[in-house]
N, CA, C, O and CB atoms as a CASP TS submission, in Angstrom:
PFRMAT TS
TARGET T0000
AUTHOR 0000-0000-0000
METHOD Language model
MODEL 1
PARENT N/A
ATOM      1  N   UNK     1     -10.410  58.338  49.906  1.00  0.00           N
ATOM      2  CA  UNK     1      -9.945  59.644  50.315  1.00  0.00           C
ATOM      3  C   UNK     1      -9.158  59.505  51.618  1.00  0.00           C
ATOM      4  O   UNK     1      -9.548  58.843  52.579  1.00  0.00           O
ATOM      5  CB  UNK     1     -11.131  60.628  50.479  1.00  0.00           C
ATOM      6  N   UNK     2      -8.137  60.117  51.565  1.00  0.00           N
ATOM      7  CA  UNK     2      -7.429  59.967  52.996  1.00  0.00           C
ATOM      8  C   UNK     2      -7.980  60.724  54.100  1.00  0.00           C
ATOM      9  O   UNK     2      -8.284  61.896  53.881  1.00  0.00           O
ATOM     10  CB  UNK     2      -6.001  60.388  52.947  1.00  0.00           C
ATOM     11  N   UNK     3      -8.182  60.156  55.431  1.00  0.00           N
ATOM     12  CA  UNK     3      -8.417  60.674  56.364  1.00  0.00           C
ATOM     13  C   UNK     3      -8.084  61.269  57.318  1.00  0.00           C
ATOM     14  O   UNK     3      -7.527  60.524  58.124  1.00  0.00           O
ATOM     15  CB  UNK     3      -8.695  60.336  56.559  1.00  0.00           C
ATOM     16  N   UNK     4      -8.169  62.505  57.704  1.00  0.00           N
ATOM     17  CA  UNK     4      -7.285  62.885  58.815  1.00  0.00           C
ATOM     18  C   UNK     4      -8.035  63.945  60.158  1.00  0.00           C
ATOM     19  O   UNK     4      -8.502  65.083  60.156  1.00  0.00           O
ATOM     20  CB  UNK     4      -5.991  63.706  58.007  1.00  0.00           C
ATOM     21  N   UNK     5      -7.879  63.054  61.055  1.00  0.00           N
ATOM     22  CA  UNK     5      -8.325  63.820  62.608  1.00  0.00           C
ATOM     23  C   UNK     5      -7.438  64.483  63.536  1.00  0.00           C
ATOM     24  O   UNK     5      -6.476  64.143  64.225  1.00  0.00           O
ATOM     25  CB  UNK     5      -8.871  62.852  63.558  1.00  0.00           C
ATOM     26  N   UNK     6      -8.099  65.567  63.317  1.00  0.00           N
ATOM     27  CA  UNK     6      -7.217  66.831  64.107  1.00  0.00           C
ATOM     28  C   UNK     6      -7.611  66.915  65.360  1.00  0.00           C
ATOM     29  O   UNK     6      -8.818  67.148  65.435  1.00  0.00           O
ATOM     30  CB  UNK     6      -7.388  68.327  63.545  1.00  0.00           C
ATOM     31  N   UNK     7      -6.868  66.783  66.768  1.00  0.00           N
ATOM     32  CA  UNK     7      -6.952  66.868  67.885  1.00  0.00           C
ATOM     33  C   UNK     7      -6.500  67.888  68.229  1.00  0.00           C
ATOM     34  O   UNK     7      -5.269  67.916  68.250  1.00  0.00           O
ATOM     35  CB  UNK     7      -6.598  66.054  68.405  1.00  0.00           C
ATOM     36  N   UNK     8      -7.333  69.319  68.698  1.00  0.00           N
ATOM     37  CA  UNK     8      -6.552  70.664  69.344  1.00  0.00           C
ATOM     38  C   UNK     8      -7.154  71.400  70.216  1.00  0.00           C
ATOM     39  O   UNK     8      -7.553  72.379  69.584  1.00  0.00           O
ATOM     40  CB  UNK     8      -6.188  71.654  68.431  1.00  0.00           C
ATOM     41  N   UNK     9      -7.354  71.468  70.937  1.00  0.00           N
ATOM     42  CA  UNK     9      -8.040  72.805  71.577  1.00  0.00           C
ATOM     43  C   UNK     9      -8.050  74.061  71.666  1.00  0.00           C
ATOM     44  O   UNK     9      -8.992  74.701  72.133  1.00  0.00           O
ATOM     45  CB  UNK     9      -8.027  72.854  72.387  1.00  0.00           C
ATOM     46  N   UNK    10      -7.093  74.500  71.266  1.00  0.00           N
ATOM     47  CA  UNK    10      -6.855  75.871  69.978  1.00  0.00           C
ATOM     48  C   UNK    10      -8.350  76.088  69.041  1.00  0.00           C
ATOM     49  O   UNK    10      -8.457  77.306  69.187  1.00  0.00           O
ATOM     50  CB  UNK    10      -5.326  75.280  68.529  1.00  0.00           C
ATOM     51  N   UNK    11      -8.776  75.946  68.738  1.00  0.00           N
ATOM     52  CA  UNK    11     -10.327  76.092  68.550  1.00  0.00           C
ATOM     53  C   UNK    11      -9.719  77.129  66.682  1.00  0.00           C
ATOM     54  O   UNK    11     -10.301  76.780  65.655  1.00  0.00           O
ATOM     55  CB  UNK    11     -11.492  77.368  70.442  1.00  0.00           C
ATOM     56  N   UNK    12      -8.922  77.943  66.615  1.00  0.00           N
ATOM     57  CA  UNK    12      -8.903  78.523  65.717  1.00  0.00           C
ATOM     58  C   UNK    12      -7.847  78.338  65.056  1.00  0.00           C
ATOM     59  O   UNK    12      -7.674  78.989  64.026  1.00  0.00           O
ATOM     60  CB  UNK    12      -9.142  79.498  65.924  1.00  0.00           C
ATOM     61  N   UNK    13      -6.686  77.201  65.591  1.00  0.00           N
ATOM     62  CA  UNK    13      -5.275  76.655  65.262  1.00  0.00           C
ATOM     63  C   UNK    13      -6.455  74.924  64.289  1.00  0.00           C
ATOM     64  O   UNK    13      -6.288  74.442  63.169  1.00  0.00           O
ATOM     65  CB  UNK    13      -3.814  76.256  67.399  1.00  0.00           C
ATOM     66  N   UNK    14      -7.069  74.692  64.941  1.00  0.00           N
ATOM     67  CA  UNK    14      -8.047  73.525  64.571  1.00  0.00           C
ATOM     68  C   UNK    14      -8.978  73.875  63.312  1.00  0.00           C
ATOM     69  O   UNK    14      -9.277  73.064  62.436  1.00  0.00           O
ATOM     70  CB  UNK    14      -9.030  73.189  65.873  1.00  0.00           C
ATOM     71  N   UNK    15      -9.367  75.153  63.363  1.00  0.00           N
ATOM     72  CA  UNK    15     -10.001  75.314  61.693  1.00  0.00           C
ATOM     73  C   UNK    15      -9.050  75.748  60.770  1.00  0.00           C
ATOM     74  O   UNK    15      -9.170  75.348  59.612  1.00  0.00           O
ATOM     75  CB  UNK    15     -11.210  76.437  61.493  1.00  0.00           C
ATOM     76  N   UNK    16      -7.924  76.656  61.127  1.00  0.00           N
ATOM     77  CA  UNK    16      -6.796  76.893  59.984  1.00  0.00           C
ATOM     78  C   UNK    16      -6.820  75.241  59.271  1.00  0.00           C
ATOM     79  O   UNK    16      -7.287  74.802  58.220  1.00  0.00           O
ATOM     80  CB  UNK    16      -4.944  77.436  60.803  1.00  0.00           C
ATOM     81  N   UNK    17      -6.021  74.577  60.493  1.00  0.00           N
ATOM     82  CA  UNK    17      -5.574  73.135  59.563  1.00  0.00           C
ATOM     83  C   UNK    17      -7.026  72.898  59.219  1.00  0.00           C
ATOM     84  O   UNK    17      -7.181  73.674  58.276  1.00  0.00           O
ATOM     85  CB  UNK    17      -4.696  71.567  60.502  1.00  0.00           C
ATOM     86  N   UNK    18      -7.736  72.527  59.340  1.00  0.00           N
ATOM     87  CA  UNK    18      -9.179  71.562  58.800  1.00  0.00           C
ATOM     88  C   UNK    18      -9.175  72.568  57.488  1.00  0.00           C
ATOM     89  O   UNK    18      -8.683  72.065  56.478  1.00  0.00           O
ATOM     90  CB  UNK    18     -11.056  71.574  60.045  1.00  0.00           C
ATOM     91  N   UNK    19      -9.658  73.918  57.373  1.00  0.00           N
ATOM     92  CA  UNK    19      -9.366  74.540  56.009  1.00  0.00           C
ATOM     93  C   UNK    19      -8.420  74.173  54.964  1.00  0.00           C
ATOM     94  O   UNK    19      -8.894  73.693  53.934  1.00  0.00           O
ATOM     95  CB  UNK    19      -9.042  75.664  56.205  1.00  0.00           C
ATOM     96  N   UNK    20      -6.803  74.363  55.091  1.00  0.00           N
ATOM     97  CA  UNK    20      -6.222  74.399  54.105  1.00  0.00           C
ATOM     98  C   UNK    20      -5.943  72.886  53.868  1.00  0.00           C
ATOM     99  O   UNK    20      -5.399  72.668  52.786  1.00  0.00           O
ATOM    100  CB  UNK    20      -5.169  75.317  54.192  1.00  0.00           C
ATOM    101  N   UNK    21      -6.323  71.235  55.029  1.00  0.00           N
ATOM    102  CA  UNK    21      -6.141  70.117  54.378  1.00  0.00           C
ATOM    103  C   UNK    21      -7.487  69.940  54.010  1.00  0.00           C
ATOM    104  O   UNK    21      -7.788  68.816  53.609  1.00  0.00           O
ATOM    105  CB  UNK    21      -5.483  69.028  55.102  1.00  0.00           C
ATOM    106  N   UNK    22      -8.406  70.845  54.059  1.00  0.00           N
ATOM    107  CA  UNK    22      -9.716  70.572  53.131  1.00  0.00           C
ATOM    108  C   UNK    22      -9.701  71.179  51.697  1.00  0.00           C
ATOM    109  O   UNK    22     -10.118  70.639  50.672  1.00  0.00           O
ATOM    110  CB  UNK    22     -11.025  71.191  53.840  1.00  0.00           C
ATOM    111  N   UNK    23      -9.269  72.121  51.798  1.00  0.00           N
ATOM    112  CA  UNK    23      -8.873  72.445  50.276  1.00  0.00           C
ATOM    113  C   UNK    23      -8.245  72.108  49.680  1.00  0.00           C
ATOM    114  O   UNK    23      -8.139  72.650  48.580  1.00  0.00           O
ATOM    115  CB  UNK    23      -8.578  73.231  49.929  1.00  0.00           C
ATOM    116  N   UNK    24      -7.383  70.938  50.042  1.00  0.00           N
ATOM    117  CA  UNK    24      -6.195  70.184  49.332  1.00  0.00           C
ATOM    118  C   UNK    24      -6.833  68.694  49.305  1.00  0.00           C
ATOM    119  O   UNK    24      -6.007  67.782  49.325  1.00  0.00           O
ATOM    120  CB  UNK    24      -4.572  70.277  50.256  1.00  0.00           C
ATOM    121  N   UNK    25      -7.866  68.425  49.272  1.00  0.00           N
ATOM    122  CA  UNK    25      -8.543  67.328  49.369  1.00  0.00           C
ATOM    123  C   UNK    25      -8.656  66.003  49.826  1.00  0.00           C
ATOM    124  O   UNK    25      -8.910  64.923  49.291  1.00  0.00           O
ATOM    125  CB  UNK    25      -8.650  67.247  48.725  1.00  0.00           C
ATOM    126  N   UNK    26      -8.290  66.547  51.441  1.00  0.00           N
ATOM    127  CA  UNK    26      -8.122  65.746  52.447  1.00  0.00           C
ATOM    128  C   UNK    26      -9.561  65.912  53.015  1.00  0.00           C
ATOM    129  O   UNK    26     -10.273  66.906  52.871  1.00  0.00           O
ATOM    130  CB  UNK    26      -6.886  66.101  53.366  1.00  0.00           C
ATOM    131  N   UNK    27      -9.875  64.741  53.700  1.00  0.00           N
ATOM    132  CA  UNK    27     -11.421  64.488  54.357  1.00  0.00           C
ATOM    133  C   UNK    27     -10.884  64.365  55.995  1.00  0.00           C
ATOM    134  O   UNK    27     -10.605  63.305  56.557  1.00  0.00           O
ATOM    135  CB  UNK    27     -12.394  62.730  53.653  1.00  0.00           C
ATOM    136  N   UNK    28     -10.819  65.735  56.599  1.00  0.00           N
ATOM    137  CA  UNK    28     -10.920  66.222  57.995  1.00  0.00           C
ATOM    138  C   UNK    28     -12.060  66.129  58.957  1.00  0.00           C
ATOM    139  O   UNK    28     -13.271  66.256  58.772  1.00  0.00           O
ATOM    140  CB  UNK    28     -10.710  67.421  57.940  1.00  0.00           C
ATOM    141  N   UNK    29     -11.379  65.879  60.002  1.00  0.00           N
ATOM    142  CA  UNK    29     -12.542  65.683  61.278  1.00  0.00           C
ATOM    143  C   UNK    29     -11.698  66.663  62.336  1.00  0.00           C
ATOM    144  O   UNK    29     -10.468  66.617  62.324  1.00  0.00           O
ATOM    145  CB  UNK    29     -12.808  63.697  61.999  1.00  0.00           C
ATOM    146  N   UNK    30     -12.446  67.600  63.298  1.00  0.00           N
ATOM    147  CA  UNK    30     -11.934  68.539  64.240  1.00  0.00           C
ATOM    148  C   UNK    30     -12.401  68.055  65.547  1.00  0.00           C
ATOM    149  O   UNK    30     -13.462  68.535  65.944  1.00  0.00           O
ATOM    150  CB  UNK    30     -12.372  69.981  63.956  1.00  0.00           C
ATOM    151  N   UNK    31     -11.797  67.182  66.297  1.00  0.00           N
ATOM    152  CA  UNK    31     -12.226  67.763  67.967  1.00  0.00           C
ATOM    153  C   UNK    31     -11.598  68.456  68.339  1.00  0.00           C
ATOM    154  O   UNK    31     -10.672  68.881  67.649  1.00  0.00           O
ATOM    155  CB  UNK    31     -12.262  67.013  69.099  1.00  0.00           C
ATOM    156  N   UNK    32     -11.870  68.991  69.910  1.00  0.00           N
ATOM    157  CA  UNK    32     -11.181  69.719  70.566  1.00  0.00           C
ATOM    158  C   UNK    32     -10.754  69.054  71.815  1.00  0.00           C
ATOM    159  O   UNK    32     -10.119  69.828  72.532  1.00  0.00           O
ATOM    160  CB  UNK    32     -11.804  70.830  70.711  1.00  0.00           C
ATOM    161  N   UNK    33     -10.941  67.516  72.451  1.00  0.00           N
ATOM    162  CA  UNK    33      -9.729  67.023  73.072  1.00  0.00           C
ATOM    163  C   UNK    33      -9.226  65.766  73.304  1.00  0.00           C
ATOM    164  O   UNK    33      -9.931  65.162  72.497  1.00  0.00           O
ATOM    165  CB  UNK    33      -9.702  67.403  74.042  1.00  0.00           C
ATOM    166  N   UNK    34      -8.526  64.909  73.808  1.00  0.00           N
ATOM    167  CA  UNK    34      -8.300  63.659  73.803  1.00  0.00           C
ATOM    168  C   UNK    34      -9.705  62.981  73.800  1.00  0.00           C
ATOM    169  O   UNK    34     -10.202  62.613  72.736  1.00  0.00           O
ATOM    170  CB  UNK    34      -7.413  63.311  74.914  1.00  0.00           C
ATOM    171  N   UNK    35     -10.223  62.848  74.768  1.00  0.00           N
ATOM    172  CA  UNK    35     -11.607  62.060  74.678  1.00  0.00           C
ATOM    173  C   UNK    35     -12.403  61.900  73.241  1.00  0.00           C
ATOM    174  O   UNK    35     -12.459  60.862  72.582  1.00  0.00           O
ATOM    175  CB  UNK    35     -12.615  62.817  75.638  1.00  0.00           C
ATOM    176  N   UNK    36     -12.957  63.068  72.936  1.00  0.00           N
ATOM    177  CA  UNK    36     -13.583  63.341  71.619  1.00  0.00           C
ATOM    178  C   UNK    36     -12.635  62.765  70.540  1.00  0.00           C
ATOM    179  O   UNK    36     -13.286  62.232  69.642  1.00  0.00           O
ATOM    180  CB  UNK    36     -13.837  64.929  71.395  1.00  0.00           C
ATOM    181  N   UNK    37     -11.451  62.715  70.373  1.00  0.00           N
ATOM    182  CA  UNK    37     -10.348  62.135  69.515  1.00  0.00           C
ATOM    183  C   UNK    37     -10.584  60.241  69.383  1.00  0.00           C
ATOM    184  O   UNK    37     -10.819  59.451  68.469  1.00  0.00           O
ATOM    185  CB  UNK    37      -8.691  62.626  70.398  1.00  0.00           C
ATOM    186  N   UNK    38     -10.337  60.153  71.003  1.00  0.00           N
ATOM    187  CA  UNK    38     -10.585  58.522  71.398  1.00  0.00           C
ATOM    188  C   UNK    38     -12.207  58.036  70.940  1.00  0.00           C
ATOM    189  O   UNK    38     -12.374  56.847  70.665  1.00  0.00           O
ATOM    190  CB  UNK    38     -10.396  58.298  73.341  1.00  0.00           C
ATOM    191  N   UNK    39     -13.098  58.759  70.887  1.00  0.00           N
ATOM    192  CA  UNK    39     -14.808  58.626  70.947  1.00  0.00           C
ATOM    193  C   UNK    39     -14.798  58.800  68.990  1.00  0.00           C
ATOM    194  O   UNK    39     -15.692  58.191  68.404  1.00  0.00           O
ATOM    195  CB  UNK    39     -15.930  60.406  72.211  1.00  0.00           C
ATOM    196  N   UNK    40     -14.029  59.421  68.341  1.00  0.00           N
ATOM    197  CA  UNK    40     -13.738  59.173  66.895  1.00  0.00           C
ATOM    198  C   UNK    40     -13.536  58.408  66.336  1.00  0.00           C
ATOM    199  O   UNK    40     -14.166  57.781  65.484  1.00  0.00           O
ATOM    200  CB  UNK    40     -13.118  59.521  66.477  1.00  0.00           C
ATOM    201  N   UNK    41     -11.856  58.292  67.070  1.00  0.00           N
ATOM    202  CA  UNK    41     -11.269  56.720  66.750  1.00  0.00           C
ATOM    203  C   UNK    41     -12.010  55.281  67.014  1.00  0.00           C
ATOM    204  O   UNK    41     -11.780  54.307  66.297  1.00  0.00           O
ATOM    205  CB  UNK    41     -10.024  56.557  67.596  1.00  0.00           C
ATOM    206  N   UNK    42     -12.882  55.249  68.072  1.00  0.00           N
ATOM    207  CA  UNK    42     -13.808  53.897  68.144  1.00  0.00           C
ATOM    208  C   UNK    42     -15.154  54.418  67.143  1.00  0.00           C
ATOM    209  O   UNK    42     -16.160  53.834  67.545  1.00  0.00           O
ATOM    210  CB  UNK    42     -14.373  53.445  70.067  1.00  0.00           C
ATOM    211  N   UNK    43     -15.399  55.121  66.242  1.00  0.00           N
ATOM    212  CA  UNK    43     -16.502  54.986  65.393  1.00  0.00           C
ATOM    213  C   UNK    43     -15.943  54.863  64.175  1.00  0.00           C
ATOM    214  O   UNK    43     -16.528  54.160  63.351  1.00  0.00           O
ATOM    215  CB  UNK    43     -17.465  56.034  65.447  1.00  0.00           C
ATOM    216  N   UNK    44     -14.663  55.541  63.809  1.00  0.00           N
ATOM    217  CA  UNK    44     -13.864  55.474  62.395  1.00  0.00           C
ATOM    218  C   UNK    44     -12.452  54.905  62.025  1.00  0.00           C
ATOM    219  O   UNK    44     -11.924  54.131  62.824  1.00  0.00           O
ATOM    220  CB  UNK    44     -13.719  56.735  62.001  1.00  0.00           C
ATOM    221  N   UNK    45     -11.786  55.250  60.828  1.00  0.00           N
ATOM    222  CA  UNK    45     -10.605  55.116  60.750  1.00  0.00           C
ATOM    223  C   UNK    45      -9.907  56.164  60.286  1.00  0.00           C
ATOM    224  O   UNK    45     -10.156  56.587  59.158  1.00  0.00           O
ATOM    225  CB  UNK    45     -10.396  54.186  60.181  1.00  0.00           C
ATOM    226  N   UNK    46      -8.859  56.789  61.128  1.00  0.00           N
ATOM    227  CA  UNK    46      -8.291  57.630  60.308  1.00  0.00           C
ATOM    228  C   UNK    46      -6.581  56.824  59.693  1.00  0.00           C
ATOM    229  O   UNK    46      -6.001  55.768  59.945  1.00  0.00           O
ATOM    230  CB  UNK    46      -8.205  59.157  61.280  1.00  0.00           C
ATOM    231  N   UNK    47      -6.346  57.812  58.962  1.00  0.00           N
ATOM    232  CA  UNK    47      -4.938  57.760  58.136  1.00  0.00           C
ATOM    233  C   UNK    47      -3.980  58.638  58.954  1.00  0.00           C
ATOM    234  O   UNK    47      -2.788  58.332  59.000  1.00  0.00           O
ATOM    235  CB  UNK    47      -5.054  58.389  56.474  1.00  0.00           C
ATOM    236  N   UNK    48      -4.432  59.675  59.577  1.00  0.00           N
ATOM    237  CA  UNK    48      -3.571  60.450  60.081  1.00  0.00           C
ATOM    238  C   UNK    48      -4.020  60.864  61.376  1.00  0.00           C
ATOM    239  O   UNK    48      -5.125  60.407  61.666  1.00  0.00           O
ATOM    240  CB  UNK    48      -3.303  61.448  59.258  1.00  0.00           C
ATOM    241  N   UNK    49      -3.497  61.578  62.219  1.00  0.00           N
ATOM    242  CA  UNK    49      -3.890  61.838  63.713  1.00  0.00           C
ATOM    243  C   UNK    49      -2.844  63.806  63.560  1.00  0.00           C
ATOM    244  O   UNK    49      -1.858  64.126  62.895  1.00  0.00           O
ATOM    245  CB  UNK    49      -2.943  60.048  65.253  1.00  0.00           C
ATOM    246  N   UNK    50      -3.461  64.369  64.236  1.00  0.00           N
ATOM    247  CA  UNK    50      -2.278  65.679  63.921  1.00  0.00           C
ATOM    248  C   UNK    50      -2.802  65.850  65.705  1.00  0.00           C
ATOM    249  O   UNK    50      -3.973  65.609  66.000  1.00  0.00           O
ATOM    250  CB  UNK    50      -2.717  67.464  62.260  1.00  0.00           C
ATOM    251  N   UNK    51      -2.056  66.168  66.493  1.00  0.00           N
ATOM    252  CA  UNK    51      -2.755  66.405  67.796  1.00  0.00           C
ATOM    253  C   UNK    51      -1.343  67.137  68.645  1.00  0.00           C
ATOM    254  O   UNK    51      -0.163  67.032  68.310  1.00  0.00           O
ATOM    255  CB  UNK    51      -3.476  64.725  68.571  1.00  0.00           C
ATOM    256  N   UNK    52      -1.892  67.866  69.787  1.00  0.00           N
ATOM    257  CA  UNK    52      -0.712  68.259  70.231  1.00  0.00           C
ATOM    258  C   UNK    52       0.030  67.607  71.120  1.00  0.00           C
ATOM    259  O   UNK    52      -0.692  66.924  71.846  1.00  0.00           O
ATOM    260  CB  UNK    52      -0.817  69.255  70.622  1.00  0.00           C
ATOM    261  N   UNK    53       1.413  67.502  71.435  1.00  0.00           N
ATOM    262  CA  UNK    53       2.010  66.530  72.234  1.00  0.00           C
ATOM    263  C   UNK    53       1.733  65.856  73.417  1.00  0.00           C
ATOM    264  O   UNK    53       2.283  64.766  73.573  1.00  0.00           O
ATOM    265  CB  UNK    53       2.854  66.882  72.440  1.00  0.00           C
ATOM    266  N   UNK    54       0.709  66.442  74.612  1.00  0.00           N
ATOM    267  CA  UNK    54       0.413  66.181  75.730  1.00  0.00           C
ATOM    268  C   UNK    54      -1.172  64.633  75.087  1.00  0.00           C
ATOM    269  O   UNK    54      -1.422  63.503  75.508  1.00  0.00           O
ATOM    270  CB  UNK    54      -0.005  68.013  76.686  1.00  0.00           C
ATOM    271  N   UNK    55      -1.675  65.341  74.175  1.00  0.00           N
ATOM    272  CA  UNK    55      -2.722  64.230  73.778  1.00  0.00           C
ATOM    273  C   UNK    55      -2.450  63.068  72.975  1.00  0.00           C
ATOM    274  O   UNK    55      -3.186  62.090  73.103  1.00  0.00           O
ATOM    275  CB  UNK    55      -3.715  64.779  73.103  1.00  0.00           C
ATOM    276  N   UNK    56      -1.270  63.042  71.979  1.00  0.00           N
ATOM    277  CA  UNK    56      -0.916  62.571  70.944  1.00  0.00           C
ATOM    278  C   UNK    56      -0.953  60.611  71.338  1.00  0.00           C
ATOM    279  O   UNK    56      -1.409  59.570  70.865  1.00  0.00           O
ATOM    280  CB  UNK    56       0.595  63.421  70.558  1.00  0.00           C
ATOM    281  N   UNK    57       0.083  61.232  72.816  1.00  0.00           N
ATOM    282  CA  UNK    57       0.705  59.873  73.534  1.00  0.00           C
ATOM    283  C   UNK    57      -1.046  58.567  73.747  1.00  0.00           C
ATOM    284  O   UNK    57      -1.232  57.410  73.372  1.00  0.00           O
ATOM    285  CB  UNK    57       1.629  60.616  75.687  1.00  0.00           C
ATOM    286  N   UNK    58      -1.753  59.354  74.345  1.00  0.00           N
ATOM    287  CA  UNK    58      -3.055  58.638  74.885  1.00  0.00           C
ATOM    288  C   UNK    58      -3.776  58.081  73.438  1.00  0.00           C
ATOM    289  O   UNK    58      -4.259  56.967  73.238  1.00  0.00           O
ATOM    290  CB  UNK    58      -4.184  59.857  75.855  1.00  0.00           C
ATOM    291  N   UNK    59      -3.682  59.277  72.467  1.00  0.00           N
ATOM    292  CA  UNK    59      -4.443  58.623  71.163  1.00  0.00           C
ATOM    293  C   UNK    59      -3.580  57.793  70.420  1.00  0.00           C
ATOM    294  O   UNK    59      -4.127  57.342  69.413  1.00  0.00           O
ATOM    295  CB  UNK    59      -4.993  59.686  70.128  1.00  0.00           C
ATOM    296  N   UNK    60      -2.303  57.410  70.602  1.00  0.00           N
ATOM    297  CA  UNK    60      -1.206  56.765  69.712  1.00  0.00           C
ATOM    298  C   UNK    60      -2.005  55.626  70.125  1.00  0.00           C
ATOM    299  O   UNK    60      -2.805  55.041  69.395  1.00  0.00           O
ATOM    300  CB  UNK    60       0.595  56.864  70.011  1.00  0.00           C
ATOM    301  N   UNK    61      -1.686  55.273  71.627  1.00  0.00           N
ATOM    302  CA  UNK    61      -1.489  54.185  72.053  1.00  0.00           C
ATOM    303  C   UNK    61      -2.772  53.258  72.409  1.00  0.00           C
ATOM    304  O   UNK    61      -2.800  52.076  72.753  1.00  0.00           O
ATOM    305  CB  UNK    61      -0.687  54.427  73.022  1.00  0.00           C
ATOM    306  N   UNK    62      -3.982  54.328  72.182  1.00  0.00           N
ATOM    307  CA  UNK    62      -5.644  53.597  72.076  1.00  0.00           C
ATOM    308  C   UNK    62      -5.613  52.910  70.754  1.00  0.00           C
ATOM    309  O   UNK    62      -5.814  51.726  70.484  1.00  0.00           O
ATOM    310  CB  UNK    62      -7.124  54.837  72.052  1.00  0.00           C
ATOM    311  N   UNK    63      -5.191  54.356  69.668  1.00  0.00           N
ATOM    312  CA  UNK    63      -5.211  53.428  68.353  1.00  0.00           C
ATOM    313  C   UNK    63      -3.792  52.489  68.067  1.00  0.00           C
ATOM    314  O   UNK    63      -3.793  51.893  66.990  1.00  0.00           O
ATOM    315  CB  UNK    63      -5.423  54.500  66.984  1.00  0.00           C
ATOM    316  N   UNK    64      -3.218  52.405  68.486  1.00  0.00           N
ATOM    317  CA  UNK    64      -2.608  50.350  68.429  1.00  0.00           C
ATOM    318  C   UNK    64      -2.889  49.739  68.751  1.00  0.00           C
ATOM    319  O   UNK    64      -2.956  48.657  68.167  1.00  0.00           O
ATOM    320  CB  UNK    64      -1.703  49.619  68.777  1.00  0.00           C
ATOM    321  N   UNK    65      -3.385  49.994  70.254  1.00  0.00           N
ATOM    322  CA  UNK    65      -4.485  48.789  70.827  1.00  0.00           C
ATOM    323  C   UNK    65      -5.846  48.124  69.832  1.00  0.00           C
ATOM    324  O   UNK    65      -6.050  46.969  69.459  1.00  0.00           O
ATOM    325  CB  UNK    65      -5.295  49.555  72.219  1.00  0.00           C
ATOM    326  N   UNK    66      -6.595  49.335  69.619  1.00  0.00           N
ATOM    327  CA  UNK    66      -7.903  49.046  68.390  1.00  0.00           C
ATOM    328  C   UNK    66      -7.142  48.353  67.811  1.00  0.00           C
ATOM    329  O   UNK    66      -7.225  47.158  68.097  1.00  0.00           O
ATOM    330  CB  UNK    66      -8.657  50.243  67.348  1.00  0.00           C
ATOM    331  N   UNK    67      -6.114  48.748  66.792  1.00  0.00           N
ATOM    332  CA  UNK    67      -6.450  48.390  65.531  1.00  0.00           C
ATOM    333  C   UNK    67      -4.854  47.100  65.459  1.00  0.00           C
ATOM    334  O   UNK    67      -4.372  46.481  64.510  1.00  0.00           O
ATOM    335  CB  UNK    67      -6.571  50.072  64.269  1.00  0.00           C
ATOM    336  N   UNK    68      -4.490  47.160  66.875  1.00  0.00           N
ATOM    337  CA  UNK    68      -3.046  46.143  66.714  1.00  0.00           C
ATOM    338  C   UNK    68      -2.095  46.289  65.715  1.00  0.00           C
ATOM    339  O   UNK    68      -1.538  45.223  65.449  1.00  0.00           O
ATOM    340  CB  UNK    68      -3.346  44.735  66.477  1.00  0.00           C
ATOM    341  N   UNK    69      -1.698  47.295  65.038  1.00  0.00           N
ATOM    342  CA  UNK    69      -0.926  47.665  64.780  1.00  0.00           C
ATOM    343  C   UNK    69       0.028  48.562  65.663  1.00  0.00           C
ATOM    344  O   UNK    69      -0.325  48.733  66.830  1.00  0.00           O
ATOM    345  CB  UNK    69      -1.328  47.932  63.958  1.00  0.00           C
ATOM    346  N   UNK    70       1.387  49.249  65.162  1.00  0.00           N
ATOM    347  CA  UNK    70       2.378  49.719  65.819  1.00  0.00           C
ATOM    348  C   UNK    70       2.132  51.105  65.632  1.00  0.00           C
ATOM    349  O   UNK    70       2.273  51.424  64.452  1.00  0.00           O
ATOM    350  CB  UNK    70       3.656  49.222  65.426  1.00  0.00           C
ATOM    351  N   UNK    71       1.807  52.059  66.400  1.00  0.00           N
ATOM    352  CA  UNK    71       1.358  53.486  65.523  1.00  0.00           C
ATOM    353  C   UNK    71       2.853  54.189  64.865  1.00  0.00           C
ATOM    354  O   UNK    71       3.858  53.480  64.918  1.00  0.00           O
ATOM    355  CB  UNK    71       0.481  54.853  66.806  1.00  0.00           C
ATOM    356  N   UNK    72       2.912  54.968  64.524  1.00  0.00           N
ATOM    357  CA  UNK    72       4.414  55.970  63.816  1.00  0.00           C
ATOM    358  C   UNK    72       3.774  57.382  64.412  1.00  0.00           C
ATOM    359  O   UNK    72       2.653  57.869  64.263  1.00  0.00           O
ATOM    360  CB  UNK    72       4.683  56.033  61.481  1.00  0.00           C
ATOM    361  N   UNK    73       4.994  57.866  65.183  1.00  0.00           N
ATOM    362  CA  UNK    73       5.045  59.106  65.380  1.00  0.00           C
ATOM    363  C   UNK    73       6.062  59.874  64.522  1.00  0.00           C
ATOM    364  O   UNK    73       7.150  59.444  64.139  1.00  0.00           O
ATOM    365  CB  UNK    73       5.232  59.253  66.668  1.00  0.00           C
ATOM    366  N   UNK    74       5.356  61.468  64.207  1.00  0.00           N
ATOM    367  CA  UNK    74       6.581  62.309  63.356  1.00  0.00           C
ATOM    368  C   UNK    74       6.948  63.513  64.467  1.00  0.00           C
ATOM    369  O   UNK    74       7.815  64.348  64.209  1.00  0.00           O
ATOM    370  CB  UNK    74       5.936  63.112  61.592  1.00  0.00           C
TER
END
């Protein structure tokens, strides 16, 4: 199942998405900020990252380090 962790602090912008990519049968995870995102990423793997621009940069660049790969931003 593909994975995808939503980074927002929008608290109600963060369950819209977790709803409609859960009903489309995506396997979602919600924090609400960089840390909790980074404290994810060292217990799991995701496929996707959705986060807002000020956090995106810190979680790109933890997960290339982990996982030594090159991350892709959209």
């Amino acid at each position: 199942m593909f994975k995808i962790l939503i980074a927002e602090d929008d608290i109600e912008l963060c369950r819209l998405f977790s709803h409609v990519l859960s009903k489309n049968g995506y396997s979602v995870k919600g924090v609400s900020n960089g840390q909790e995102a980074l404290d994810e990423l060292d217990k799991d793997y995701f496929d996707l990252i959705i986060s807002d621009i000020t956090e995106s940069t810190a979680i790109a660049a933890r997960s290339a380090i982990s996982s030594g790969k090159q991350p892709r931003a959209i």
